[in-house]
C-alpha positions in Angstrom: -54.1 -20.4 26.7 -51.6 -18.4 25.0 -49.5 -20.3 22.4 -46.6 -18.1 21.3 -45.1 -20.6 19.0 -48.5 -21.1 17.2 -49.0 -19.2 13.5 -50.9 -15.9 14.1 -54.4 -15.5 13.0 -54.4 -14.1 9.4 -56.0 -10.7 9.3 -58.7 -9.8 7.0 -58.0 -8.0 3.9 -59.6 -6.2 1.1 -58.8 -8.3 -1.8 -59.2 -5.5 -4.2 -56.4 -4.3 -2.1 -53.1 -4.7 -4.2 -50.4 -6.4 -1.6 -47.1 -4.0 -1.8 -44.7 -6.0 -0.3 -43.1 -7.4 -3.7 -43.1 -3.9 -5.1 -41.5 -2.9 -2.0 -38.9 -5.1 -2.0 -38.5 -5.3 -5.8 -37.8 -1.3 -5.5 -35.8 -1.7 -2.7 -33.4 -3.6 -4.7 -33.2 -1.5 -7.6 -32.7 1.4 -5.4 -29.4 -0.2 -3.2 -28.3 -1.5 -7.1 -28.0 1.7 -8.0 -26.5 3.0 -5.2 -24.0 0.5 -5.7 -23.3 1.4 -9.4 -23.4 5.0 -8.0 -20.3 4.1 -5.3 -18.1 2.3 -7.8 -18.6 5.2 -10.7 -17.1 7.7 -7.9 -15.0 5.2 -6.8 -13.4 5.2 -10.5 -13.4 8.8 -10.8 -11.5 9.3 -7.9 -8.9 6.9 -8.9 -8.2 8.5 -12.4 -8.6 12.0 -10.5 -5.9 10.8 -8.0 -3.7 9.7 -11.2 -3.8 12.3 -13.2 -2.8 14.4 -10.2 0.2 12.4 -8.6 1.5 12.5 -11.9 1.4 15.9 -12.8 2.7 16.8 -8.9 5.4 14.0 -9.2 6.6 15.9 -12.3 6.3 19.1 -11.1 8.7 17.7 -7.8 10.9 16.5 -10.3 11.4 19.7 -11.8 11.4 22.0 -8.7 14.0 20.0 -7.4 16.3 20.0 -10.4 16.5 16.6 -11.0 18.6 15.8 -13.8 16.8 13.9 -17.2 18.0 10.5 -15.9 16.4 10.6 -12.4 13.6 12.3 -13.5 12.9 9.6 -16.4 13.8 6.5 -14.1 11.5 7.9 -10.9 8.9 9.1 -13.7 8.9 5.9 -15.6 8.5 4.1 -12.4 5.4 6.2 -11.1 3.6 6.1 -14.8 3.7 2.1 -14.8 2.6 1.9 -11.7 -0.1 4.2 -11.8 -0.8 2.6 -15.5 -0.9 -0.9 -13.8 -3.1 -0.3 -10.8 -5.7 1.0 -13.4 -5.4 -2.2 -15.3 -6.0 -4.5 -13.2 -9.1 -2.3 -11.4 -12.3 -3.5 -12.1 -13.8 -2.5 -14.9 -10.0 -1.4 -16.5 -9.0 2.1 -16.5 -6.7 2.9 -19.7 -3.5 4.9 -19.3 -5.6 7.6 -21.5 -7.9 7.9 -18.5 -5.5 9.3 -16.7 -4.1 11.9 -18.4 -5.4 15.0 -20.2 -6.1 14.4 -24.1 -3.7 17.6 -24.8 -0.8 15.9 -22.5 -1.1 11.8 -23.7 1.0 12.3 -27.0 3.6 14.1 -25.5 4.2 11.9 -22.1 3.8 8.7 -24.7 6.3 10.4 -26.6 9.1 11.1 -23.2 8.1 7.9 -21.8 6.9 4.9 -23.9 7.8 2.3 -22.1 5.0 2.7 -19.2 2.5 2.7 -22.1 3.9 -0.5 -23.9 4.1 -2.5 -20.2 2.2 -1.6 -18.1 -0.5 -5.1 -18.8 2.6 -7.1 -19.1 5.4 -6.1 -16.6 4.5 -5.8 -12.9 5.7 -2.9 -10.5 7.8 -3.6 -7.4 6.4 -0.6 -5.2 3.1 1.6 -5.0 3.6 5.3 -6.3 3.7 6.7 -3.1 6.8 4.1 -2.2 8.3 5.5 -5.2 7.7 9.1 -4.6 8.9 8.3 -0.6 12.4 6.5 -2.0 13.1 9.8 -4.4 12.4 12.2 -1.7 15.1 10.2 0.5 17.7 10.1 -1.8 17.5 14.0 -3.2 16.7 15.1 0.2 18.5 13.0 2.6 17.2 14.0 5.4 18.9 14.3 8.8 16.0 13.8 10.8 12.3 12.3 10.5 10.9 15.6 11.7 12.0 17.7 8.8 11.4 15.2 6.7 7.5 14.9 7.8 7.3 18.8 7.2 8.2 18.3 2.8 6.2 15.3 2.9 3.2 17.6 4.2 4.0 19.8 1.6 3.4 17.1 -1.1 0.5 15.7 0.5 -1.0 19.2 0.3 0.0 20.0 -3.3 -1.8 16.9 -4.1 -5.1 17.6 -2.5 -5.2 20.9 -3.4 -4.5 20.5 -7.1 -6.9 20.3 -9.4 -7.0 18.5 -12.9 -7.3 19.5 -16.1 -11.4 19.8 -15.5 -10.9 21.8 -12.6 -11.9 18.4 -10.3 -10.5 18.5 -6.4 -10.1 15.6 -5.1 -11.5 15.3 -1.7 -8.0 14.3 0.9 -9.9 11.1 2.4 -10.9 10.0 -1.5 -7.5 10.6 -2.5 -6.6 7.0 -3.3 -2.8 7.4 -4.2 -1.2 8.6 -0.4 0.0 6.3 1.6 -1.9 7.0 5.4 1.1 5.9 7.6 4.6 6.7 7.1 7.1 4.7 9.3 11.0 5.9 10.4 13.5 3.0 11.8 16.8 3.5 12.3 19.6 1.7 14.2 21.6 3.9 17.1 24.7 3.7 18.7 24.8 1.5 21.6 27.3 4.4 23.3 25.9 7.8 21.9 22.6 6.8 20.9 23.9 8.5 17.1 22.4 7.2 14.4 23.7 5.2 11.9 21.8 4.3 9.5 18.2 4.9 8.6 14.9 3.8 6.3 11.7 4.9 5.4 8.2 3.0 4.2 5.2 3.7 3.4 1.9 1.9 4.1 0.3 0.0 0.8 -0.9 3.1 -0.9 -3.7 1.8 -3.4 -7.4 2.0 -3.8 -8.9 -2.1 -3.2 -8.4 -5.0 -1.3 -7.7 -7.3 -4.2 -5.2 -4.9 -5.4 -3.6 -4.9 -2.0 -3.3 -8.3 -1.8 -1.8 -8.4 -4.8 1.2 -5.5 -3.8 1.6 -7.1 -0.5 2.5 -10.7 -2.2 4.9 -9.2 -5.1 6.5 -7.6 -2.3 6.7 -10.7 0.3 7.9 -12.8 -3.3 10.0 -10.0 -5.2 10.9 -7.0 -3.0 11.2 -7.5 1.0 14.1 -9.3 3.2 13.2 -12.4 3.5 12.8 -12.2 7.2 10.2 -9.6 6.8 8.4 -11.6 4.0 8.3 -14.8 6.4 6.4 -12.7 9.1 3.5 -11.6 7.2 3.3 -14.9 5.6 3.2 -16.3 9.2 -0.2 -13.4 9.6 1.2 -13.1 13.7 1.3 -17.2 14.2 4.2 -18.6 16.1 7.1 -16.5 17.9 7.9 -12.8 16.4 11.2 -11.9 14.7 13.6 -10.2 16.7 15.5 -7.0 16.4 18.7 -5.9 17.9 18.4 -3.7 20.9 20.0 -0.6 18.9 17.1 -1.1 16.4 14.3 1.4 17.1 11.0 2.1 14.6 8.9 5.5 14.8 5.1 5.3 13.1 3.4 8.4 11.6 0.0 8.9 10.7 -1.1 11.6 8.3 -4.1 13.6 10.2 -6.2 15.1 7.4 -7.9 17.8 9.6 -4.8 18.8 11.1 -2.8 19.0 7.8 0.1 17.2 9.8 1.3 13.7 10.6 0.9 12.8 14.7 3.5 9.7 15.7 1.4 6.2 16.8 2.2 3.5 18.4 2.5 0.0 16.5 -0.8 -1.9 15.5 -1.7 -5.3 17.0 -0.4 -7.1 14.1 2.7 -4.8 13.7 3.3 -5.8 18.0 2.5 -9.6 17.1 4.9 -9.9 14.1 8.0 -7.9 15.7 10.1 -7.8 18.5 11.7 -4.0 18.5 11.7 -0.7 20.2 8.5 0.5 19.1 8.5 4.4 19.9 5.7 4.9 21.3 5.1 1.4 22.6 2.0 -0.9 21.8 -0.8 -0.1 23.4 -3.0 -3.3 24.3 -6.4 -3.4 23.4 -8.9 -6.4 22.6 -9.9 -5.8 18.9 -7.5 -6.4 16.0 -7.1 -3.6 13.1 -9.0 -4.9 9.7 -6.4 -4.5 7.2 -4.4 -7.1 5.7 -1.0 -8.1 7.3 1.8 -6.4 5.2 -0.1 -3.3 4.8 2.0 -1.6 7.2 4.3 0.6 6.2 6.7 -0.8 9.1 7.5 -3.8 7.1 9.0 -1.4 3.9 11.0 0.5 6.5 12.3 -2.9 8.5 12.9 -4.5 4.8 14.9 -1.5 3.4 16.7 -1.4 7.1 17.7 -4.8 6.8 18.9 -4.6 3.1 21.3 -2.1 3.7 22.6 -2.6 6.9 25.0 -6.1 7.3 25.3 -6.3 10.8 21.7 -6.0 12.0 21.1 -8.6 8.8 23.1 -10.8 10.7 21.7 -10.5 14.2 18.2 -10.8 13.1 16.3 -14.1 14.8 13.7 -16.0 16.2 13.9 -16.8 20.2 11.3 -18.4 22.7 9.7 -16.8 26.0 13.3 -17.5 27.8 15.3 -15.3 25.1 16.8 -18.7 23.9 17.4 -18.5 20.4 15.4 -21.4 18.2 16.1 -20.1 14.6 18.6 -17.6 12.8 18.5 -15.6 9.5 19.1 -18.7 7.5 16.4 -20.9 9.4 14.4 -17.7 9.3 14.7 -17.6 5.1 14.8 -21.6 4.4 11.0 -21.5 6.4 9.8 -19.5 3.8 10.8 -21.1 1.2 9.5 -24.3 2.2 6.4 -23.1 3.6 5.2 -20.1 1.9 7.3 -19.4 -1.7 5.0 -21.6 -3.7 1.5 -21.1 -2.2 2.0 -17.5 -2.7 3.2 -17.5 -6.1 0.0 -19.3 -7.0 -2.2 -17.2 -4.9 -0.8 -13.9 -6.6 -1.0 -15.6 -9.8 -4.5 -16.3 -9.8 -5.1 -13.0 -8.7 -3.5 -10.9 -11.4 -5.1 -14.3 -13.8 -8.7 -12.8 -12.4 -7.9 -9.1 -13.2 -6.8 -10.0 -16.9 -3.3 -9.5 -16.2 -0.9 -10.8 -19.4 1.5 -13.1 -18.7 3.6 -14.1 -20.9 4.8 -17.8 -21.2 3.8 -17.9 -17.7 6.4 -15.8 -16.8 7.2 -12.8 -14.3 8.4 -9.9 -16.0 9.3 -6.7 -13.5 9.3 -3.3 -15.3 13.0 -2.2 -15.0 13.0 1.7 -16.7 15.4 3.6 -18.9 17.9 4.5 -16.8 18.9 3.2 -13.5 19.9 5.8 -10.9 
């Protein structure tokens, strides 16, 4: 009778045959150890490639586009500490040496100390690629998303095909500094469909998910509308926010091959958080994106929308299946301040606590630079 859950037979062996199975394994190990140590050196290099490089293209932009001394110090400043910061806090810490050329570290600490003497004890308020999006709105001001898309290609390009100081390329997919999805809202006339006002954001633009947690709960705490901050605390629980009609919000993804961006419709959490006139619409499907709620860059362009613009401010809410309304901007902000204010604070604390970030008397200092624009 055949017992199947009976132990085998043992075969017979040789016993001066040596049993390889340890070795095996043991080897095994060392071999996916240092594949591992392998992975995380590139993964460094690549970081203090993409550094050195956004910096010396950010300048560069600067320069082309005849910024004067006090833009070009405050959006420089700005880019440096955060740059400076994302290296501190990466595991093992890259100095703010690392990421420049020996010949060019005297002579940027020189223009712009204050990166250098902060940047382990003051915390940034956007990514670099937020802060390279924001100056490419204001000096360009562009009419339309479309010609917009075309300079940002341009940049994108000049980054990937620079090379550093040691003649390195970085590869566009290791490139850890570009932000993958740029989103365009904008509120329209009711009557004419003109447009009257208009924002940009980029997704969260840096290399780890640590590090992304931590930008996505400085900005719920310290940078977003309050509304947008409650909805990515609320990870797509509970009712959505909702938009006025005349809001709309246009996604764009960059497409590496293709050297362009191609517009997308809204992610699952993006669909679950927000009630607007996604263009194109959501398309349903059964499995939910990986990244983190607030990685989007449609919660930047809502957050900026919202900050400048009064009336939409005002009209923002919360209302059930029947389009009754159950909570307005005020119930909307006075949620997360009960609910979610001090659980984050902690959160993000223990995160930055963990990655050897200074505080200070326990305090949260923001880098503010030299000149404000």
């Amino acid at each position: 009778m055949d017992r199947r859950d009976s132990e085998p037979e043992p075969m017979e062996t040789d016993q001066n045959t040596p049993d390889n199975t340890y070795n095996d394994n043991a080897e095994e190990k060392r071999q996916k150890k240092k594949q591992i140590r392998h992975n995380k050196e590139k993964q460094r290099e690549n970081i203090m490639t993409s550094g050195n490089l956004f910096i010396i293209t950010f300048k560069n932009l600067l320069q082309n586009s005849n910024a004067q001394k006090e833009v070009m110090c405050h959006y420089m400043e700005r880019v440096l500490h955060s740059i400076f910061f994302f290296g501190n806090i990466y595991s093992p810490p890259i100095s703010p040496d690392n990421f420049l050329p020996d010949q060019r570290t005297e002579k940027f600490k020189d223009v712009f100390p204050k990166p250098f003497s902060e940047y382990n004890t003051h915390l940034p308020r956007y990514t670099p690629y937020s802060i390279l999006l924001e100056y490419m709105t204001e000096s360009l001001k562009p009419e339309n998303p479309d010609a917009f898309l075309k300079k940002l290609v341009a940049v994108n390009e000049s980054l990937w095909k620079s090379f550093d100081e040691e003649g390195n390329q970085p590869i566009a997919n290791d490139f850890t500094l570009t932000a993958s999805v740029v989103t365009y809202c904008c509120v329209k006339d009711s009557k004419d469909a003109k447009v009257l006002k208009k924002a940009y954001g980029s997704s969260m633009s840096c290399k780890g998910k640590t590090e992304r947690r931590i930008m996505i709960a400085l900005s719920t705490l310290h940078v977003w509308d309050r509304v947008i901050s409650y909805a990515v605390c609320r990870q797509g629980n509970g009712l959505p926010i909702t938009f006025p009609e005349q809001v709309h919000c246009n996604a764009y993804s960059f497409i590496t091959k293709r050297g362009g961006y191609e517009e997308i419709p809204p992610c699952t959490k993006c669909n679950k958080m927000y009630i607007v006139k996604f263009n194109p619409e959501h398309q349903a499907h059964n499995k939910e994106e990986r990244w983190l709620y607030g990685n989007c860059a449609e919660n930047e362009a809502f957050s900026k929308l919202l900050q400048t613009h009064k009336d939409v401010k005002i009209e923002i809410c919360i209302r059930d299946d029947d389009g009754k309304k159950l909570m307005n901007r005020e119930d909307i902000e006075k949620k997360f301040k009960e609910d979610y204010e001090d659980k984050m604070q902690r959160e993000v604390k223990q995160l930055l606590t963990s990655r050897k970030f200074k505080f200070t008397s326990g305090e949260w200092k923001f880098f503010t630079p030299s000149y404000f624009v």
